[in-house]
BASE-884991 format. One line per 10 residues: for each residue y, z negated, x negated of C-alpha. Coordinates in pm, 1 decimal, padded with zeros to 6 digits. Layout:
Y/Z/X ~ ... $
This chain:
11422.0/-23029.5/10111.3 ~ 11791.5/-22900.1/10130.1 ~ 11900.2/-23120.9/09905.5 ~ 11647.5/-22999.2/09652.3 ~ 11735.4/-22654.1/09694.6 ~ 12068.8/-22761.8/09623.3 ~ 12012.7/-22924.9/09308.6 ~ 11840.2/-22577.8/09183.3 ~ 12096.2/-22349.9/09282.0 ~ 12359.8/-22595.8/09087.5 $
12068.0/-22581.3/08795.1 ~ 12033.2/-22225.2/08825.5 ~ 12382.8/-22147.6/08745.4 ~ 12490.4/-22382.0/08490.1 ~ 12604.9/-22139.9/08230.1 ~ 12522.1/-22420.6/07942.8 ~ 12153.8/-22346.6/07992.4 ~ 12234.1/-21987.6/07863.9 ~ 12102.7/-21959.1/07545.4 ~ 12254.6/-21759.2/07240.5 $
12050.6/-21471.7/07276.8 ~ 12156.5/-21418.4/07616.1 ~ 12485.5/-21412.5/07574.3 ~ 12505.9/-21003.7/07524.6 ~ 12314.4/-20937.6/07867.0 ~ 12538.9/-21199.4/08052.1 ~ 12883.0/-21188.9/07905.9 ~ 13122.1/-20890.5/07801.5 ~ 13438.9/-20926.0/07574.0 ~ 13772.1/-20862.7/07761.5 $
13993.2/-20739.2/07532.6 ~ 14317.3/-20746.5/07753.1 ~ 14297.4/-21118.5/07778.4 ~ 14088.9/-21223.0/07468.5 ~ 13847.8/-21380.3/07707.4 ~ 13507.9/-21289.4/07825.4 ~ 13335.3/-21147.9/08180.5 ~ 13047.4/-21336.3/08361.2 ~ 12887.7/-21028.4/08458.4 ~ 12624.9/-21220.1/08686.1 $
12890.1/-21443.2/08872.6 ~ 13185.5/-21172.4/08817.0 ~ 13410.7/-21398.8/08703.2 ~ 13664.6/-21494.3/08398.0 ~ 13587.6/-21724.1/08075.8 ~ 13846.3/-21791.6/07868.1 ~ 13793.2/-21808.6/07498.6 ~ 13827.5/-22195.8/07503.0 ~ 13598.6/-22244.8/07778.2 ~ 13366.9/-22022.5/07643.8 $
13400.0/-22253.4/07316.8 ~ 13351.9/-22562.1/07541.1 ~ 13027.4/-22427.5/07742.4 ~ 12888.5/-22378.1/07420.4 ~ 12988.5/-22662.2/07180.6 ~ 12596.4/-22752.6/07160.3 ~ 12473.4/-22481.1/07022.8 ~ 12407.7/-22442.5/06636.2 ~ 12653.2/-22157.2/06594.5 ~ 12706.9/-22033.1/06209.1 $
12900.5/-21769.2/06046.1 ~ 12706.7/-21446.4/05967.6 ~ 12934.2/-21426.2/05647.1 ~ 12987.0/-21763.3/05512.1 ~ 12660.1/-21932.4/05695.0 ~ 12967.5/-22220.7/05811.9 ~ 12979.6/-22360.1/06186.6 ~ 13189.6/-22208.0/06365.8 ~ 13314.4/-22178.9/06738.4 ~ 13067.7/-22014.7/07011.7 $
13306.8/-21751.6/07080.3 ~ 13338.4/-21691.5/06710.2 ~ 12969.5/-21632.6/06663.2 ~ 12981.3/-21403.8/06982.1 ~ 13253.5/-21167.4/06821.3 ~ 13101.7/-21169.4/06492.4 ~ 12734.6/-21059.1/06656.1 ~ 12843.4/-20872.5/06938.3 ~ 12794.7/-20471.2/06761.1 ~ 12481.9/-20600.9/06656.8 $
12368.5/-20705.2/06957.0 ~ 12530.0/-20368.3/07171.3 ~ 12751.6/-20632.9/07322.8 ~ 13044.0/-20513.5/07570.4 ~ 13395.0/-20475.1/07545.4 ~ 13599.8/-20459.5/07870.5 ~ 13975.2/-20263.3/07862.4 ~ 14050.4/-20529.9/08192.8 ~ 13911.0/-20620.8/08499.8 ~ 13962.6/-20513.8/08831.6 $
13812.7/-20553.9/09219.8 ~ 13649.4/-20219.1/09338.6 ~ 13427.4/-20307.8/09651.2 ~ 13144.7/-20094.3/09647.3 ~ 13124.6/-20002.4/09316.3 ~ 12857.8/-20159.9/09056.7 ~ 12948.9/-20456.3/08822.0 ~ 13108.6/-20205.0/08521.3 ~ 13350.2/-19965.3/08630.1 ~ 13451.3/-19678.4/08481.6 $
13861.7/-19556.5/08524.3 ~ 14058.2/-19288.9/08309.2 ~ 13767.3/-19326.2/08002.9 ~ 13765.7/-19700.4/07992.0 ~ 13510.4/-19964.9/08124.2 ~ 13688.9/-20225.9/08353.1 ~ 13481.3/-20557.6/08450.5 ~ 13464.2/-20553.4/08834.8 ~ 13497.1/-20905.6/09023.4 ~ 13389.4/-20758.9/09375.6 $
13019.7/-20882.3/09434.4 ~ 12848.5/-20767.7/09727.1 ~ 12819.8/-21105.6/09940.2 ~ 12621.6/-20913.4/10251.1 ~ 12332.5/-21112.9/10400.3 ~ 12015.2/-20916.4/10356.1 ~ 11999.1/-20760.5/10725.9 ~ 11663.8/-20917.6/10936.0 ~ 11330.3/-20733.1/11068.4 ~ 11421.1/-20910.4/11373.5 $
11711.2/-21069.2/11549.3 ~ 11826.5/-21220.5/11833.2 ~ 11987.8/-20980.6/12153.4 ~ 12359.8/-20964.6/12085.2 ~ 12474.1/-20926.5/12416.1 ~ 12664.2/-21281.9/12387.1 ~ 12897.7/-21150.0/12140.1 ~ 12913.3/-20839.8/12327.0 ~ 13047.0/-20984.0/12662.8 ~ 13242.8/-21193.7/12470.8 $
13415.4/-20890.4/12308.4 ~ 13419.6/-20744.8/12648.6 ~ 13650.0/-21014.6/12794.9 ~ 13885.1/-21088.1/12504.5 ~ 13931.1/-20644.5/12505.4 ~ 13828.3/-20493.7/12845.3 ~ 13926.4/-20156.1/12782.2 ~ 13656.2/-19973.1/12653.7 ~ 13806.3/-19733.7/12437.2 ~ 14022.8/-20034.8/12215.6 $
13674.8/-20215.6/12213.8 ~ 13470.9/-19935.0/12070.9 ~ 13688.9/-19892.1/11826.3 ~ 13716.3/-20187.4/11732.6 ~ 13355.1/-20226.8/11686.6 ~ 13357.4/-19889.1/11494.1 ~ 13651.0/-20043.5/11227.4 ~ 13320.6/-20396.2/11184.2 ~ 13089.0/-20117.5/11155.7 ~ 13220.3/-19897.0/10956.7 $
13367.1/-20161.7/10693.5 ~ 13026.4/-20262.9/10710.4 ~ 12872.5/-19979.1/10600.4 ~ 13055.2/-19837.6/10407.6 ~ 13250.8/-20071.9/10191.6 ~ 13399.5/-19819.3/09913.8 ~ 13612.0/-19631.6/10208.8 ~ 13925.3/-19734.0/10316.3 ~ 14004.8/-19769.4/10642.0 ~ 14368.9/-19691.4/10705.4 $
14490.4/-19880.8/10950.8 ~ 14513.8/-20252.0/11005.6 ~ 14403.1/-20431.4/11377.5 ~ 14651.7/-20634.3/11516.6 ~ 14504.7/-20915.5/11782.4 ~ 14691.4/-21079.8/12002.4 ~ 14659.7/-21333.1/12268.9 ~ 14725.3/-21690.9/12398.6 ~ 14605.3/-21970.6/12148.6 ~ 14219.9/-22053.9/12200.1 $
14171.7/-21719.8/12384.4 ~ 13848.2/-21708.1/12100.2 ~ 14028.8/-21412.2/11910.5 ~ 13888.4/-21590.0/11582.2 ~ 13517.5/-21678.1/11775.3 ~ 13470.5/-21262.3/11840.6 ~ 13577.5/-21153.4/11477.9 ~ 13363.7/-21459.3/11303.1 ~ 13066.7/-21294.0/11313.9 ~ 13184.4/-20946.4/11165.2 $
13365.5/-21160.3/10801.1 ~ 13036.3/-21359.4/10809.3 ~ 12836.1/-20991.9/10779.9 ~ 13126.0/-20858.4/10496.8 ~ 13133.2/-21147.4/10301.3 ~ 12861.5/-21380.4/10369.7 ~ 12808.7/-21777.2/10446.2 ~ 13078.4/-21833.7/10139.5 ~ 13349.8/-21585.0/10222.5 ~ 13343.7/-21518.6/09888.2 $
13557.7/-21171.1/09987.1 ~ 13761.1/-21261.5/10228.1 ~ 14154.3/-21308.1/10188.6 ~ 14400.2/-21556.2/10401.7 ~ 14761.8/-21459.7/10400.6 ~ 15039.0/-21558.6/10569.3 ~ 15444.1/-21438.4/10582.2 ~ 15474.2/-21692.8/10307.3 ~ 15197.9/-21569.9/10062.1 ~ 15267.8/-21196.8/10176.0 $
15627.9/-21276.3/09996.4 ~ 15459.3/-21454.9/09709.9 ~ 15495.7/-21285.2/09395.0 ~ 15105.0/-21365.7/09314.9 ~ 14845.3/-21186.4/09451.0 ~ 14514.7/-21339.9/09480.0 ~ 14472.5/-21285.4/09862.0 ~ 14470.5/-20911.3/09783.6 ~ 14099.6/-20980.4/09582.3 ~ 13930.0/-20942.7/09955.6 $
13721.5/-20713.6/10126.8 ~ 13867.5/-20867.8/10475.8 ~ 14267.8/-20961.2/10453.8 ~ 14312.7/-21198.1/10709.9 ~ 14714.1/-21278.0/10834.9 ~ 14687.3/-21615.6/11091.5 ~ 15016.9/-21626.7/11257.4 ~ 15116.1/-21284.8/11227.3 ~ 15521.2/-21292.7/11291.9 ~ 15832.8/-21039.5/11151.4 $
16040.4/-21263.5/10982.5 ~ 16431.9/-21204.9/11095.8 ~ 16594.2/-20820.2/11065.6 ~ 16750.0/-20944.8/10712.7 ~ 16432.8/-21010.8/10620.3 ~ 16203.8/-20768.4/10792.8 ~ 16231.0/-20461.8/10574.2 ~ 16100.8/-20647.1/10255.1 ~ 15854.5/-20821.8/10486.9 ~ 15721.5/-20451.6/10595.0 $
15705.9/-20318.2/10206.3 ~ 15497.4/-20620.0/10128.3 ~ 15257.3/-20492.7/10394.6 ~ 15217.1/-20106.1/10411.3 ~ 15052.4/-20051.6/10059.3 ~ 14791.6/-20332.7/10150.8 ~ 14715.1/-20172.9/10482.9 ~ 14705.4/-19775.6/10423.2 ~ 14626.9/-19565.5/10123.4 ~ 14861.5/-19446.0/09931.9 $
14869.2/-19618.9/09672.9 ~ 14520.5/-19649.8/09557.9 ~ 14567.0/-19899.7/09331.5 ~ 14738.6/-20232.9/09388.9 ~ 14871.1/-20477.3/09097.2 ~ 14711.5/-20818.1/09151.7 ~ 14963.0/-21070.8/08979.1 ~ 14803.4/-21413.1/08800.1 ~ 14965.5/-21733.9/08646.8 ~ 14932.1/-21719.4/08273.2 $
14722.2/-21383.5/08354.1 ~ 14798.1/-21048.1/08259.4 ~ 14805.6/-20860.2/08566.2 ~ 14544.6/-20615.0/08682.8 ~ 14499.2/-20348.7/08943.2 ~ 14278.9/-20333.9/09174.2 ~ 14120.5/-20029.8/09436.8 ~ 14319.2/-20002.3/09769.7 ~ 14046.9/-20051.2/10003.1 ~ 14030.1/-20402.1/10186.3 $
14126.5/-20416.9/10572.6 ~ 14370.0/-20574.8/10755.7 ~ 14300.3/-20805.2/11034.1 ~ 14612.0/-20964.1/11230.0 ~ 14616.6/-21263.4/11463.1 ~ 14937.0/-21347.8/11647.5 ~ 15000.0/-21583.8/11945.0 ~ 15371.0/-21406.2/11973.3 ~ 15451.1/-21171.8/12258.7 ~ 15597.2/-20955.0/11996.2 $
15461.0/-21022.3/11658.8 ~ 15624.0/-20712.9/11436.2 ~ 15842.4/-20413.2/11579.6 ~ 15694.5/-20036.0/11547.0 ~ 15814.6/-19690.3/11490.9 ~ 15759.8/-19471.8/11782.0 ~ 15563.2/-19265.8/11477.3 ~ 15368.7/-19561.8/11305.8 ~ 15030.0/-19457.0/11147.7 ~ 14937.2/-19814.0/10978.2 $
14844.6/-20074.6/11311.7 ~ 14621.4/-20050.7/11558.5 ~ 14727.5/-20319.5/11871.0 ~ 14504.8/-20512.7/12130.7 ~ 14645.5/-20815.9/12325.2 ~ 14386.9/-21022.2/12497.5 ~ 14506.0/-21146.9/12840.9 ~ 14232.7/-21353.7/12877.1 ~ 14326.9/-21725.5/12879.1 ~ 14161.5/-22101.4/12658.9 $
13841.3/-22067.2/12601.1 ~ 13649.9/-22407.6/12747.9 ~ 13533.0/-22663.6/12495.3 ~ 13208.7/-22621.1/12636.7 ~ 13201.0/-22213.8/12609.6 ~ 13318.2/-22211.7/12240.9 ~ 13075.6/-22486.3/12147.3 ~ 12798.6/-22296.6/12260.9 ~ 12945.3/-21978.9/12088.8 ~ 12944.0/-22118.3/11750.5 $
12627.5/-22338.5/11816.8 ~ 12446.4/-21987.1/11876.4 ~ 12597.9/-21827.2/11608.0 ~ 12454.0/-22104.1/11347.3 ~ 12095.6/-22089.0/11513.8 ~ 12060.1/-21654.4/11515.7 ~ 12402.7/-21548.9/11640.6 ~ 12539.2/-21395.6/11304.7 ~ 12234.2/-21214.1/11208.1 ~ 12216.3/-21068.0/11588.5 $
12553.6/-20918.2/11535.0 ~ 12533.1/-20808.1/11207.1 ~ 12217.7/-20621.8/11269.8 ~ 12392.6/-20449.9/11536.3 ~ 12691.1/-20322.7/11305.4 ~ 12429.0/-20227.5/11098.6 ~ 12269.5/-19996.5/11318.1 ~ 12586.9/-19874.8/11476.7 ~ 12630.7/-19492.6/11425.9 ~ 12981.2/-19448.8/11271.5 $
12938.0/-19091.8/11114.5 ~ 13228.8/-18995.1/11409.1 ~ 13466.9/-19240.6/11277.2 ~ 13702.1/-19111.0/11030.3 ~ 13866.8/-19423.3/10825.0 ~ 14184.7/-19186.9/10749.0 ~ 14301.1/-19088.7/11089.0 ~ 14564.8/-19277.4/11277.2 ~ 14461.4/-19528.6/11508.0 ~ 14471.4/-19454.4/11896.6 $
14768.9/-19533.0/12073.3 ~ 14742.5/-19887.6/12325.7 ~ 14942.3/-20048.0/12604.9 ~ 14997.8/-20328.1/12343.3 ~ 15099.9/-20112.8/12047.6 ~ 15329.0/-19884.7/12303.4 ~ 15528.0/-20185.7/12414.3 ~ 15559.5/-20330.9/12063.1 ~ 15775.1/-19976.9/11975.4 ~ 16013.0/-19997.2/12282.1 $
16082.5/-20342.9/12155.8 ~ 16212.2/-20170.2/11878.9 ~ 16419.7/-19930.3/12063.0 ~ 16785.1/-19948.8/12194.4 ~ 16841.9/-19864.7/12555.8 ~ 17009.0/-19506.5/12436.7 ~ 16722.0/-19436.2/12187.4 ~ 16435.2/-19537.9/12494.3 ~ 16647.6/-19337.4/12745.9 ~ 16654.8/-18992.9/12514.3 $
16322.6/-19044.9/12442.2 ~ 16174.3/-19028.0/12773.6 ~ 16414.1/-18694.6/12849.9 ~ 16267.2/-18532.4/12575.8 ~ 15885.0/-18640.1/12661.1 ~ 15920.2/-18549.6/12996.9 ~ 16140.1/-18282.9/12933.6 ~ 16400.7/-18272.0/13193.5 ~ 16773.2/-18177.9/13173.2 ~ 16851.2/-18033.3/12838.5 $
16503.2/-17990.9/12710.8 ~ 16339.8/-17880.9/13066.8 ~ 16250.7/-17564.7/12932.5 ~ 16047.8/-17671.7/12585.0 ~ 16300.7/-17564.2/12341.8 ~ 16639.6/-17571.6/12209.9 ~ 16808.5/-17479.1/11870.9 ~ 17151.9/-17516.0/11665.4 ~ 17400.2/-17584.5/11724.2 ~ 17251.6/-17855.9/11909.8 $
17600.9/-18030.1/12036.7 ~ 17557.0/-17794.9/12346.1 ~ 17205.0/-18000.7/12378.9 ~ 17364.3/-18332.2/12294.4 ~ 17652.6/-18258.4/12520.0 ~ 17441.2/-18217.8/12824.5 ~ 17234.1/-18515.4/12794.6 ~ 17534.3/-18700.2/12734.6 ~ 17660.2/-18578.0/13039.9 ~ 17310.5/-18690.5/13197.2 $
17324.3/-19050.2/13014.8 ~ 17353.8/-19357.3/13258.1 ~ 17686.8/-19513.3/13242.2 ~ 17746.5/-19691.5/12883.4 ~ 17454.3/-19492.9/12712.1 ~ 17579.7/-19260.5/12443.0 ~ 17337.0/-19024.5/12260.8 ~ 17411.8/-18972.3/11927.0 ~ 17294.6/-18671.7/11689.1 ~ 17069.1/-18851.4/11484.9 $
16926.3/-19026.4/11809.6 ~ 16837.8/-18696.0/11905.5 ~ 16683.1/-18566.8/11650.9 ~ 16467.5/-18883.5/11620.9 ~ 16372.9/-18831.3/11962.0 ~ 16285.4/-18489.8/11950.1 ~ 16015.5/-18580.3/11601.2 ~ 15913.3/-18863.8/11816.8 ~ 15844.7/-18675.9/12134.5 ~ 15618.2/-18448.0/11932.3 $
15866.9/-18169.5/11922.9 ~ 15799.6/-17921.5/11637.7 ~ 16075.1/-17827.4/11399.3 ~ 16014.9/-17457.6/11349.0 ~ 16294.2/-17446.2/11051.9 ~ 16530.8/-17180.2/11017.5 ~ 16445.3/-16871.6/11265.4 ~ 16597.3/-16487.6/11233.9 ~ 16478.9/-16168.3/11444.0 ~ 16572.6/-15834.5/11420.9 $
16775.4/-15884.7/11710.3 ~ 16955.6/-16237.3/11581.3 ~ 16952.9/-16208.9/11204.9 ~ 17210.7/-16499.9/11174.6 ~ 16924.0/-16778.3/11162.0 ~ 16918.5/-17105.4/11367.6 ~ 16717.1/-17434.9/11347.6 ~ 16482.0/-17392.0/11646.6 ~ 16314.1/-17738.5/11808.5 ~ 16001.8/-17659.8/12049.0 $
15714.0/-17825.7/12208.8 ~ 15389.9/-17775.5/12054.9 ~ 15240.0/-17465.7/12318.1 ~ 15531.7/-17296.5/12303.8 ~ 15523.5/-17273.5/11862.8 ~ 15128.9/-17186.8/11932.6 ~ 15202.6/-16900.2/12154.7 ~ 15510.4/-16713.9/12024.4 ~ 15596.8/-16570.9/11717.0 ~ 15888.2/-16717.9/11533.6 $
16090.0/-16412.1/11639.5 ~ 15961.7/-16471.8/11961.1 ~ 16086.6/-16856.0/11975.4 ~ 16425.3/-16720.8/11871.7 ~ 16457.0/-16471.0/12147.7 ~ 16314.2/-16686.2/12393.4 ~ 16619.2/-16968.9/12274.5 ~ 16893.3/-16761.3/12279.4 ~ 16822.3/-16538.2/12596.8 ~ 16774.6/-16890.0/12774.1 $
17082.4/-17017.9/12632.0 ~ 17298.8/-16749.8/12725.2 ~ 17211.1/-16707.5/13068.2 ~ 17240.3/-17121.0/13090.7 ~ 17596.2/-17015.6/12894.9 ~ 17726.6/-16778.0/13140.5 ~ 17607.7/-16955.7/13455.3 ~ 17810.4/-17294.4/13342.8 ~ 18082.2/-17090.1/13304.8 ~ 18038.4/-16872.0/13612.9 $
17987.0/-17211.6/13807.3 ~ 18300.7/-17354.3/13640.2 ~ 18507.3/-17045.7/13749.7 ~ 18376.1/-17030.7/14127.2 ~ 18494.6/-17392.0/14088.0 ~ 18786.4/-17331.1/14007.0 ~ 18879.2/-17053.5/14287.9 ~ 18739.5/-17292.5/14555.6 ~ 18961.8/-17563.2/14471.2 ~ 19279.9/-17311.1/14453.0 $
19177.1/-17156.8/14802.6 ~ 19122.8/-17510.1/14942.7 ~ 19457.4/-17579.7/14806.0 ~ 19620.1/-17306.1/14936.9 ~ 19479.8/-17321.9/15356.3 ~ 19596.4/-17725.3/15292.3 ~ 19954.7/-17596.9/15221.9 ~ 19910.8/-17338.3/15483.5 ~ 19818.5/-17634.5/15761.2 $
């Protein structure tokens, strides 16, 4: 019985069996490439396959009453016959086979591979523990489940961020995200992508035509290498750019709508290095160890026989109107130790001063010049840690200091750069902040140096009763 159904759905799309007069509801003109869009299998002819497909048919010039090519007959009838011409193609999930950009009609290859969603389904709790071991925590879990749902959903919204997954090899990372790519792109994964660092630095681009953009192996190539390696990745992940050029052999290239998501796998410890300020991953390491033969088995076994539509109901009917796709994803253990990876001792060391603002930033603010700041925290620095200026001000942006600009009052009308915590720029007026700097600073001022005077006699009358003895 399979293999019947088999031999129809070959039948069924055998574009041979089209017939002339159904050409103009099933094919558009491209004019970009001179070739011609399936619009019921979203996909490219070109002219001299079209020509081939179609050999068999009695085609004839409408001027001269000659044979001539099928593609020939196509462009001679297609007015006639309100035919379609295409400026391009491009890959737009969520939008509708024709899509319309800047006043001209673009072929779209995206096709929505969902599976219809069942009246009934299986519990999914199995999935659910499952998810619950590989990510314990439930605040990474939920959202992970709200970045499945929401994709889900919603498939014309981008979400900006990419999940990064790590763990041990056969943890089951791939097992608990199968059942999500099944419910975006269907038995075929026709829209899912596979990249790798090698295909990331390809100069083509047909991963990028994916709902789901899949990297197995995630790992930063070495610091040469790492910058281009990162500008390969952040227009893919976040938004802008809307549009990203998908490159083809022998192809003009096209451009396609920014909106797939990233998923990550990595068995590295530390896969990529952060900024203390990055906006673009969202990191979960699963401690869990090897899933048995016997466990995963059964896993797959019961996602063949109910599993996938169980879970994809369940996305389904997951609410996500609280989610918001453009916001940056929460910070994690994982994600917190993959930035002080990136950090130097010095640039770690500031950081924490400023965050828990002790020593030279005890007091929430400070302002220019800020080599009295810098010269006190030097002062405060372990041995062989030396803070620099721009380490500073790094520190302070990363802390979640505010930069207030350039601040005047009527009492200090020369203005200064004033630095602050975020209650203190809530609660004071920028005169305020500038008063509240400066009559800090001076009494800090006149206290060093009263300190460095009473020094100063001490040591001369201590010198003196020693001659004196």
């Amino acid at each position: 019985m399979r293999l019947k159904t088999i031999l129809e759905e070959v039948e069924s799309r055998q574009l041979d069996r089209i017939e002339k007069s159904q050409w103009y509801e099933r094919f558009a003109y491209i004019s970009v490439d001179d070739s011609f869009f399936d619009m019921q299998d979203r996909r490219e002819i070109p002219r001299g396959t079209f020509n081939s497909l179609f050999r068999h048919l009695n085609c004839r010039s409408i001027h001269h009453n000659r044979r001539v090519e099928a593609s020939v007959c196509y462009d001679e009838n297609r007015n006639a016959m309100n035919g379609k011409i295409l400026a391009g193609i491009t890959y737009a999930p969520g939008e509708s086979v024709l899509v319309a950009r800047n006043g001209e009609i673009f072929g779209n290859r995206w096709m929505n591979t969902r599976p219809p969603i069942p009246e009934k389904a299986q519990d999914p709790q199995r999935w659910l523990d499952h998810c619950k071991v590989l990510v314990p925590d439930d605040y990474e879990r939920n959202h992970i489940w709200d970045m499945m749902a929401y994709k889900l959903q919603v498939p014309h919204r981008k979400i900006n961020h990419a999940c990064l997954h790590g763990g041990v090899e056969g943890c089951g990372k791939d097992t608990m995200w199968a059942p999500f790519i099944h419910a975006v792109c269907g038995p075929d994964l026709r829209n899912r992508g596979l990249a790798s660092n090698e295909t990331l630095s390809s100069s083509w681009g047909y991963h990028l035509e994916s709902e789901v953009l899949i990297i197995n192996e995630l790992k930063e190539p070495d610091s040469r290498e790492r910058r281009a390696f990162a500008n390969k990745l952040k227009p893919v992940i976040a938004t802008p750019p809307d549009m990203i050029t998908v490159h083809r052999k022998r192809l003009h290239p096209y451009e396609m709508l920014n909106r797939s998501i990233v998923i990550a796998f990595s068995n590295e410890a530390v896969p990529i290095k952060l900024e203390n300020q990055d906006r673009r991953w969202f990191c979960v390491w699963s401690h869990n160890g090897r899933m048995s033969e016997f466990d995963s088995k059964a896993m797959w076994d019961w996602y063949e026989t109910g599993g996938y539509e169980a879970v994809a109901k369940w996305l389904w009917n997951r609410d996500v109107q609280a989610f918001n796709p453009g916001a940056a994803p929460p910070m994690t253990k994982f994600k917190h130790d993959l930035i002080s990876y990136n950090m130097t001792t010095a640039e770690s060391w500031i950081l924490s001063q400023v965050q828990l603002r002790v020593g030279a930033f005890e007091r929430g603010i400070i302002g220019t010049p800020l080599r009295e700041s810098l010269k006190m925290a030097n002062k405060e620095a372990p041995e062989g840690i030396k803070i620099s200026y721009t380490m500073l001000k790094r520190a302070l942006r990363d802390g979640g200091w505010v930069d207030a600009g350039m601040v005047g009052s009527y009492d200090y009308q020369v203005k200064k750069r004033i630095f602050a915590i975020p209650e203190l720029i809530e609660r004071h007026t920028r005169s305020d902040l500038r008063r509240l700097w400066e009559g800090g600073h001076r009494r800090e001022i006149i206290a060093k140096r009263y300190a460095a005077h009473y020094a100063k006699v001490k040591a001369k009358e201590d010198g003196e009763q020693q001659n004196d003895i």
